[in-house]
DRENGUFI-319090 format. One record per residue (C-alpha): z, x, y; residue number from 0; residue in one letter. Coordinates in nm, 2 decimals. Each point is the difference from the previous one (the first is absolute). Layout:
% DRENGUFI-319090
Z:X:Y:NUM:a
...
***
This chain:
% DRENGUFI-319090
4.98:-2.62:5.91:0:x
0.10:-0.13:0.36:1:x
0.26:0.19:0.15:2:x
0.37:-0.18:0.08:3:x
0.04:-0.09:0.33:4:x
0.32:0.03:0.20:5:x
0.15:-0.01:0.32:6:x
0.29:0.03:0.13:7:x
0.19:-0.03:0.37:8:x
0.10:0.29:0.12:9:x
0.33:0.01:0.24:10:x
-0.05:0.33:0.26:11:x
0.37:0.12:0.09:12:x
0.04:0.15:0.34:13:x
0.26:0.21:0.04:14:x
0.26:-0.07:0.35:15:x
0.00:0.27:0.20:16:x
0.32:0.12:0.16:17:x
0.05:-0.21:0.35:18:x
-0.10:0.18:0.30:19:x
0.12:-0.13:0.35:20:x
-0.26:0.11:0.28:21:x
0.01:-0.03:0.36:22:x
-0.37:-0.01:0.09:23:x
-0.09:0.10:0.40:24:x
-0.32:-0.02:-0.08:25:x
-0.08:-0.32:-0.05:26:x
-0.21:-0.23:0.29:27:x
0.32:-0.20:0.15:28:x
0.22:0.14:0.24:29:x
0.30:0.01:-0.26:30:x
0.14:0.17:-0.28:31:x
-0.05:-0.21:-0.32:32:x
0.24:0.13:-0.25:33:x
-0.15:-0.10:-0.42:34:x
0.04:0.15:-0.32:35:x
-0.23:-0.22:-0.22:36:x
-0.24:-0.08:0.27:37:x
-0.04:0.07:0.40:38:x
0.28:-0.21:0.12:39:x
0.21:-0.19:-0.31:40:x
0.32:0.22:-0.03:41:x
0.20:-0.26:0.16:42:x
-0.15:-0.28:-0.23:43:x
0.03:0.23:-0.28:44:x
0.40:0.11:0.09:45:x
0.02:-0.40:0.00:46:x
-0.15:-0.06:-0.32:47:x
0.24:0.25:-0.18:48:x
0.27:-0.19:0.16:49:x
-0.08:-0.34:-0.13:50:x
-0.14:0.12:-0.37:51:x
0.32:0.23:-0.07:52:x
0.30:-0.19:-0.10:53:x
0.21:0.37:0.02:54:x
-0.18:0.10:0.35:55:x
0.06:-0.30:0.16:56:x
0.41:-0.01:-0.09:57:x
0.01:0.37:0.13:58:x
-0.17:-0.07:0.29:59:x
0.22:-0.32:0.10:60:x
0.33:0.12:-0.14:61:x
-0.07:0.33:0.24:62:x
-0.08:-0.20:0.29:63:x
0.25:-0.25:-0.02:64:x
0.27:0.31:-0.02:65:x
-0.17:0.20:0.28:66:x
0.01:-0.33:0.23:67:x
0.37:-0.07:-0.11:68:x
0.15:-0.24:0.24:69:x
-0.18:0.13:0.26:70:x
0.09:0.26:0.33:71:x
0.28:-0.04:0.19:72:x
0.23:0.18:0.26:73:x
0.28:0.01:0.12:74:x
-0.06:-0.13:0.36:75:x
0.02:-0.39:-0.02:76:x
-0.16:-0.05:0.33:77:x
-0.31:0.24:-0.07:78:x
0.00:-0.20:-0.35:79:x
-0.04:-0.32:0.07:80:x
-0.30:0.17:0.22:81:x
-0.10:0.15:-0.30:82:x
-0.06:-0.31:-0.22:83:x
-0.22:-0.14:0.27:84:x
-0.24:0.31:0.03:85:x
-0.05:0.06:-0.40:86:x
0.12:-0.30:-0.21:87:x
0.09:0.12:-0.37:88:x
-0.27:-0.17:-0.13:89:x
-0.29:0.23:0.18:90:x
0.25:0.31:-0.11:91:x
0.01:-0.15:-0.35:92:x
-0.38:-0.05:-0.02:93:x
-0.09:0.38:0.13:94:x
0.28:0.14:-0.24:95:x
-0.19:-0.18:-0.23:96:x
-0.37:0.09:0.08:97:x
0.12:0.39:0.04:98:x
0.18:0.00:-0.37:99:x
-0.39:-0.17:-0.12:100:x
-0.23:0.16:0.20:101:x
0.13:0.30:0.12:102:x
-0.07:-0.12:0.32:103:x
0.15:-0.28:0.26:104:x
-0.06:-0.12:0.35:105:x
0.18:-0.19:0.31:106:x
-0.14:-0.17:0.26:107:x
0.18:0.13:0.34:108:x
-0.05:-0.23:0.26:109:x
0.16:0.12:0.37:110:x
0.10:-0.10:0.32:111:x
-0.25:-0.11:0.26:112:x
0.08:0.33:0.20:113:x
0.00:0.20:-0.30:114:x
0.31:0.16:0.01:115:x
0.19:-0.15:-0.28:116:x
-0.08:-0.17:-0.33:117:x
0.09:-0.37:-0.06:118:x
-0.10:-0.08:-0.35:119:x
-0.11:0.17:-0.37:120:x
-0.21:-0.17:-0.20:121:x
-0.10:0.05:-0.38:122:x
-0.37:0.03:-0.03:123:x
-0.14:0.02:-0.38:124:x
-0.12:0.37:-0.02:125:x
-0.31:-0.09:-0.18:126:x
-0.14:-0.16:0.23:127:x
-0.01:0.34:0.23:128:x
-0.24:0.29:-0.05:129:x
0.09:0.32:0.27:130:x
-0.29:0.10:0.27:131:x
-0.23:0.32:-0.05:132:x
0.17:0.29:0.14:133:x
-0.26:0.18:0.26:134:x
0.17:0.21:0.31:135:x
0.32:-0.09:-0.08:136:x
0.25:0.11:-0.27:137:x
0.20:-0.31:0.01:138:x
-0.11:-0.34:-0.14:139:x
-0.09:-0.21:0.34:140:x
-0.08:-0.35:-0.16:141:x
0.00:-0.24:-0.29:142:x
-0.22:-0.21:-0.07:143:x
0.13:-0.37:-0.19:144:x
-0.19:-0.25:-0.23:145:x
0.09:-0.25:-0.19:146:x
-0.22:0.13:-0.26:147:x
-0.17:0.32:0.00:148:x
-0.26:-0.13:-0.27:149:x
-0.15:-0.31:0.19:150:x
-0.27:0.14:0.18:151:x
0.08:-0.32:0.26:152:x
0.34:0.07:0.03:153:x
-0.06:0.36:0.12:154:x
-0.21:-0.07:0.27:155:x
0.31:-0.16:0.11:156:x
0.22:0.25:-0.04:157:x
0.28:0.09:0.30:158:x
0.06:0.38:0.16:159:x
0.36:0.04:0.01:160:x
0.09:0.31:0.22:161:x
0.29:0.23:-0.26:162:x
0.36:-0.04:0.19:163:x
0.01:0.26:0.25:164:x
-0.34:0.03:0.08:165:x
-0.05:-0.25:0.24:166:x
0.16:-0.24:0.32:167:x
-0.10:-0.29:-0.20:168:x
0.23:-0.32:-0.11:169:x
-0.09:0.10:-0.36:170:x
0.01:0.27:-0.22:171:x
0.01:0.10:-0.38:172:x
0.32:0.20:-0.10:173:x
-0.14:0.16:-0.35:174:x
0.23:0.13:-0.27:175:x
-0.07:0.22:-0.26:176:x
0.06:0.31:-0.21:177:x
-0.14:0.38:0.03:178:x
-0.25:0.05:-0.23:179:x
-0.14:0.33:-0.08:180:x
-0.41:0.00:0.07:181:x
0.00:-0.39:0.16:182:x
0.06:-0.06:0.37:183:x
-0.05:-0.38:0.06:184:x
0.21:-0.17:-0.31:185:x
0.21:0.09:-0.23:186:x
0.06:-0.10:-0.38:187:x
0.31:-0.15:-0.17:188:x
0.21:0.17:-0.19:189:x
-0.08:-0.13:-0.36:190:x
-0.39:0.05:0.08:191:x
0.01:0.24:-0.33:192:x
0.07:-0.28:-0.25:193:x
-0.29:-0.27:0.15:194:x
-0.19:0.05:-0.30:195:x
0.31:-0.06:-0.20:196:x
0.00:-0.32:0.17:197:x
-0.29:-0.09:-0.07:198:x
0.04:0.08:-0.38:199:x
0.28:-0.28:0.01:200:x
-0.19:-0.23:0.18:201:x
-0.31:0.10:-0.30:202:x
0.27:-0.06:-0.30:203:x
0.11:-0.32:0.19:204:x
-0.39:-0.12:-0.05:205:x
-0.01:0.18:-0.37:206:x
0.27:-0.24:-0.12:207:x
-0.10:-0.29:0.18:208:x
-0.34:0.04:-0.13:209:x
0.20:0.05:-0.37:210:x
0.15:-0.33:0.02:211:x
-0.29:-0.18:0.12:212:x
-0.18:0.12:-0.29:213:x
0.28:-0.12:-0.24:214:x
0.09:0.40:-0.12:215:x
-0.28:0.04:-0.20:216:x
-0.18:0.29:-0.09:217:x
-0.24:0.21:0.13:218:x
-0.30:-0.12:-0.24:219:x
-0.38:0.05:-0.03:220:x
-0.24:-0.33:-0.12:221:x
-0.29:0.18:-0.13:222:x
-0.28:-0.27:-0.06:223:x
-0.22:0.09:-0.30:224:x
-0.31:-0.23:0.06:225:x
-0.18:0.27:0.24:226:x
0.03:0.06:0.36:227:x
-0.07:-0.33:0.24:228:x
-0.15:-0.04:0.33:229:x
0.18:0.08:0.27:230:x
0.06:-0.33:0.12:231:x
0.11:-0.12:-0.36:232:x
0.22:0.31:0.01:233:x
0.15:-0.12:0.27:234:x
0.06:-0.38:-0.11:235:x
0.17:0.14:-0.33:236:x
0.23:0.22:0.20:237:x
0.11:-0.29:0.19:238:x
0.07:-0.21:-0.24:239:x
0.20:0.21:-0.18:240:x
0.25:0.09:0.31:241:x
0.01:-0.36:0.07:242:x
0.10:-0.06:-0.35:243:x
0.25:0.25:-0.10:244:x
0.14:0.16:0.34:245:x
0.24:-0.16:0.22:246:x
0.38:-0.08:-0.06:247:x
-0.05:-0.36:-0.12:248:x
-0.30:0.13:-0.25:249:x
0.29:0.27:-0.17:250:x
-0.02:-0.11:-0.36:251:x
-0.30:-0.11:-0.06:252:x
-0.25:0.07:-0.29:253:x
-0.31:0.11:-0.02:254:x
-0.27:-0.18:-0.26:255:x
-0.33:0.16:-0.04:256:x
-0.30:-0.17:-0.21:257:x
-0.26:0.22:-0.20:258:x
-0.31:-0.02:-0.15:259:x
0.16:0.27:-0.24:260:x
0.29:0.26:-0.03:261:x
-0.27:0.27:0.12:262:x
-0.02:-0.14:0.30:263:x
0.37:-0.14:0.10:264:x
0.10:0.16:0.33:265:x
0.29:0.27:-0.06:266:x
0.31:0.05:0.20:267:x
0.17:0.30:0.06:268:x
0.35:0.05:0.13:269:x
-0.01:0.27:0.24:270:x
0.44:0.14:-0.06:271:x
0.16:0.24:0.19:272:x
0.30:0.18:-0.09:273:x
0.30:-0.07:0.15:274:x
-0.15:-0.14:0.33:275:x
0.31:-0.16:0.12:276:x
0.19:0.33:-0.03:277:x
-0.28:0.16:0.22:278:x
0.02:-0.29:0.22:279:x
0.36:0.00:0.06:280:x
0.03:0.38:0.07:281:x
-0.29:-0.06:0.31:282:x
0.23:-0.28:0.13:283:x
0.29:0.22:-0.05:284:x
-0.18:0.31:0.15:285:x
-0.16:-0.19:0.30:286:x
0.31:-0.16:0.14:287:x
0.19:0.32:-0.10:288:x
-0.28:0.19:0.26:289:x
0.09:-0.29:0.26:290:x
0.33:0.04:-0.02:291:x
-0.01:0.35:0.07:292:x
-0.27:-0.02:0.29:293:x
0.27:-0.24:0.18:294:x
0.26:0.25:-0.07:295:x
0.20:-0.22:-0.15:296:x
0.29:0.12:-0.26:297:x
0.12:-0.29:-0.14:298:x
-0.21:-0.35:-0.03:299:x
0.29:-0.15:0.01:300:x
0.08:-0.01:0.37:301:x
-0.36:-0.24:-0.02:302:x
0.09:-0.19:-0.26:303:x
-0.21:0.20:-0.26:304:x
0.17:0.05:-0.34:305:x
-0.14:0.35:-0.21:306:x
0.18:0.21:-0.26:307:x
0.32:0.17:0.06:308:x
-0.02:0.27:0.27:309:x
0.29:0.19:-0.17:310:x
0.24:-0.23:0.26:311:x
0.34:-0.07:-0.20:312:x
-0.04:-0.31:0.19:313:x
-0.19:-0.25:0.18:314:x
0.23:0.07:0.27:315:x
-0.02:0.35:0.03:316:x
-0.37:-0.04:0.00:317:x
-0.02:-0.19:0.22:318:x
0.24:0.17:0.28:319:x
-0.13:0.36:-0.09:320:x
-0.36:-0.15:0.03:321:x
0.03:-0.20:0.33:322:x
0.18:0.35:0.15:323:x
-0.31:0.18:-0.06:324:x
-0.27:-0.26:0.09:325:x
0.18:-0.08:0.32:326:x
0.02:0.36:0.08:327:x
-0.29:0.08:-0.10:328:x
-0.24:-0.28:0.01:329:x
0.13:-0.26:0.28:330:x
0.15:0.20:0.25:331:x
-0.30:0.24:0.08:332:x
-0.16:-0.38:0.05:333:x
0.26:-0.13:0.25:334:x
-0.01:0.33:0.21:335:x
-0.40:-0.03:0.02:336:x
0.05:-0.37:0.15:337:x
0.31:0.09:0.17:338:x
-0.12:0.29:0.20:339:x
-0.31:-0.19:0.11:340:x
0.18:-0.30:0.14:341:x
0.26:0.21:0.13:342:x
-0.28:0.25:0.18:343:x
-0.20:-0.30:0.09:344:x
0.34:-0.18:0.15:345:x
0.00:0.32:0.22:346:x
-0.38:0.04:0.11:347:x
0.05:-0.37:0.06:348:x
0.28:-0.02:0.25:349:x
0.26:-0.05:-0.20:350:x
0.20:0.32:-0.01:351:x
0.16:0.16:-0.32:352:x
0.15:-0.24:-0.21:353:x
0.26:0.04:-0.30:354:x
-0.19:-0.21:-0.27:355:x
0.05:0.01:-0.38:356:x
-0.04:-0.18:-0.28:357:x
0.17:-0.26:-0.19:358:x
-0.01:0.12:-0.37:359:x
-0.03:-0.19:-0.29:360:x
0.19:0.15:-0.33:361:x
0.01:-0.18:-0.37:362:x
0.37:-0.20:-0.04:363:x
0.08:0.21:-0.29:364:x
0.08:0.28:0.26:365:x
0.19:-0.18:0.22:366:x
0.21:-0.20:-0.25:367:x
0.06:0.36:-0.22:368:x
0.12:0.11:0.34:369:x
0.21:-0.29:0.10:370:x
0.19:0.03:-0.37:371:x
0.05:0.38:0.04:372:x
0.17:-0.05:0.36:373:x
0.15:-0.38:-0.03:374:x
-0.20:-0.09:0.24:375:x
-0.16:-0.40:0.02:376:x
-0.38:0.07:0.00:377:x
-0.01:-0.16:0.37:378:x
0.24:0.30:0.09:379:x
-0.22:0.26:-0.16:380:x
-0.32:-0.14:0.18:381:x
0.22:0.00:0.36:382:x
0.04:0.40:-0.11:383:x
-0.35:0.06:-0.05:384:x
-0.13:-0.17:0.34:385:x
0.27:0.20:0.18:386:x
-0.10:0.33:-0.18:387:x
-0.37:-0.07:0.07:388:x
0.08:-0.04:0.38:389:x
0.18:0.34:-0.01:390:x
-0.39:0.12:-0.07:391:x
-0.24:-0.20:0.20:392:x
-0.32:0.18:0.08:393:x
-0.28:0.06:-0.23:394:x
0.16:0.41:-0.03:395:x
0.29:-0.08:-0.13:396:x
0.13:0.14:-0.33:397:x
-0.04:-0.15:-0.33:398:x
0.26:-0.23:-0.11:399:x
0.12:-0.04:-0.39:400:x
-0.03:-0.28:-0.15:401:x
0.31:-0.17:0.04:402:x
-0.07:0.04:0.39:403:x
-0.36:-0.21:0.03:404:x
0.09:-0.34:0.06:405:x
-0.09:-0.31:-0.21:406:x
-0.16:-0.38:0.07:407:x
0.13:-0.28:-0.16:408:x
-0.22:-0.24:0.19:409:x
-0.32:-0.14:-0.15:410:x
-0.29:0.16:0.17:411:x
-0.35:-0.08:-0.02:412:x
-0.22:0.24:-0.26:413:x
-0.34:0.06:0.08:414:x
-0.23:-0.08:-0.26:415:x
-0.35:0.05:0.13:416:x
-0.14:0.24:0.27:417:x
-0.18:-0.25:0.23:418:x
0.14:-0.22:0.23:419:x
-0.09:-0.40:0.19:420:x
0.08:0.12:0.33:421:x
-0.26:0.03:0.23:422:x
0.02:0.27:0.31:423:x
-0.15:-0.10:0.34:424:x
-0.05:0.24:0.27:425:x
0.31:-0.10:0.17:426:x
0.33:-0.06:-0.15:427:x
***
């Protein structure tokens, strides 16, 4: 008797390792790519997380838009109006905004013919910048810039940009980032610990659109009982069956099947697993749970983000005793970073010390909760605020509560994607 035939196509699972950001010095080039799936893709890879995540990208823009508030400011009107010119609050909104993603962020310093004082800052996208090999020197001396780092054409092109301080040239790079234990020319943002949890959203994003496309049905297994074809019959059958019963506008459809006799009709099994959309829900619930906590965020409220009760008796407490801690916690250490670079750079630049702070941003519920407890208009609150953050101008000053961080009622401009039109010449 001849033997049954079957065959069947077998699905190999990999399993995703833990990301790994490296810094390779070894490499050919003369700078440091930084990767963590491949030799130089952590920037594309920080970016995918921030498109595919619908949780990672409202942390990331709700943080940046409060760590840019309305912007620096002083108290010296003459010296501000100087101010605006150097560093508009778009370039400051754009770096707060790359340092919050990346971890990293960049101006373009451009000085005086003379060199002794510096006439404009410029936002420069920090992907486009990869440090210089350190060799006799324990102080990055260059970056080099690229339009894209991937385009074997574009990188013959590439500019050396001296790092500010380095050189008497018109241009230099002012780089911002973090310490990082073990890593010496980037450093990583904050919710780096949760990009796999991002990608799992952006995963169950595709799971369910895939679900609908197929019209929610079943996992099933056609098993043809009139032997094993030829490959290339194989593969005519398989394709007309997905062209036949997959797809949204296919949902409903019916299958007919005509046979010699009952021996041979082809059998379908439904392939059923047990509470699948409990299981799915809980990795949804996990993942942005993880996200949340990578951002250091206490309530998702304060970005719009609506979860279970946090044991708040109130939206309103929630949110005040939530935006307390995240400001303290979260924004500030932000501000000071960018605040004591401009204000160091101001100096080294010819500037002198200046008294610069920022302009906070805080929820109305604060502000209004405040103005009812006092009997105050909320115009008069806010006046209180800007005079109490004057009282603490420089990026040392102490932490203020909550009713103390000012708030914007004016419509500002969110930033919804990481890349930007402008182009940036070689002179401003």
């Amino acid at each position: 008797m001849e033997r049954a035939k079957q065959q069947f196509s077998v699905l190999n699972l990999t399993r995703q390792d833990i990301p790994v950001i490296t810094e390779d010095s070894k490499t050919r080039q003369n700078w440091i790519p930084v990767g963590i799936h491949g030799t130089d893709d952590y920037f594309q890879v920080i970016t995918e997380a921030y498109n595919t995540s619908t949780t990672n990208a409202a942390c990331i823009e709700g943080s940046s838009d409060l760590i840019f508030g309305k912007g620096l400011t002083c108290d010296d009107a003459v010296f501000h109006a100087e101010f605006d010119k150097l560093l508009s609050p778009e370039d400051l909104r754009r770096v707060t905004f790359d340092l919050k993603l990346y971890g990293n962020a960049a101006f373009q310093i451009y000085w005086n013919k003379d060199h002794t004082k510096i006439k404009k800052f410029y936002h420069i996208p920090v992907q486009t910048l990869r440090a210089e090999k350190l060799y006799d020197t324990t102080r990055i001396q260059n970056y080099f810039y690229c339009t894209d780092f991937d385009d074997a054409r574009k990188v013959k092109e590439r500019i050396k940009i001296p790092a500010f301080g380095t050189s008497g040239q018109d241009r230099e790079i002012l780089y911002i980032k973090e310490y990082e234990p073990n890593r010496y020319y980037y450093s990583l943002p904050d919710w780096i610990p949760a990009l796999q949890f991002a990608f799992v959203e952006a995963e169950l994003s595709n799971l369910h659109l895939n679900n609908i496309e197929n019209g929610f049905l079943p996992l099933v297994m056609v098993n043809m009982n009139n032997g094993v074809p030829a490959p290339e019959e194989r593969e005519t059958i398989e394709n007309m069956i997905a062209s036949k019963f997959t797809g949204t506008r296919n949902a409903g459809r019916f299958m007919l099947s005509f046979n010699d006799d009952a021996v041979n009709k082809p059998t379908i099994d439904t392939i059923q697993i047990d509470n699948l959309h409990e299981k799915f829900q809980y990795v949804a619930d996990y993942a942005q749970d993880r996200i949340l906590v990578s951002h250091r965020i206490v309530s998702p409220l304060l970005f719009g983000i609506r979860t279970a009760n946090n044991g708040f008796s109130s939206q309103s407490e929630e949110m005040k005793t939530a935006y307390s801690i995240f400001q303290t916690m979260t924004i500030q250490p932000y501000q000071n970073l960018i605040l004591t670079m401009i204000t160091d750079t101001l100096v080294n630049g010819g500037w002198g010390t200046r008294d610069l702070y920022w302009n906070q941003l805080t929820p109305l519920v604060i502000l209004s909760e405040t103005a009812d407890e006092t009997g105050q208009s909320i115009t008069q609150v806010q006046d209180d605020v800007d005079e109490t953050m004057e009282d603490g101008p420089t990026a040392d000053a102490p932490i203020s509560e909550p009713e103390q961080t000012g708030l914007s009622e004016e419509k500002y401009v969110r930033l919804t994607q990481p890349f930007f039109k402008q182009e940036y010449e070689t002179q401003p």
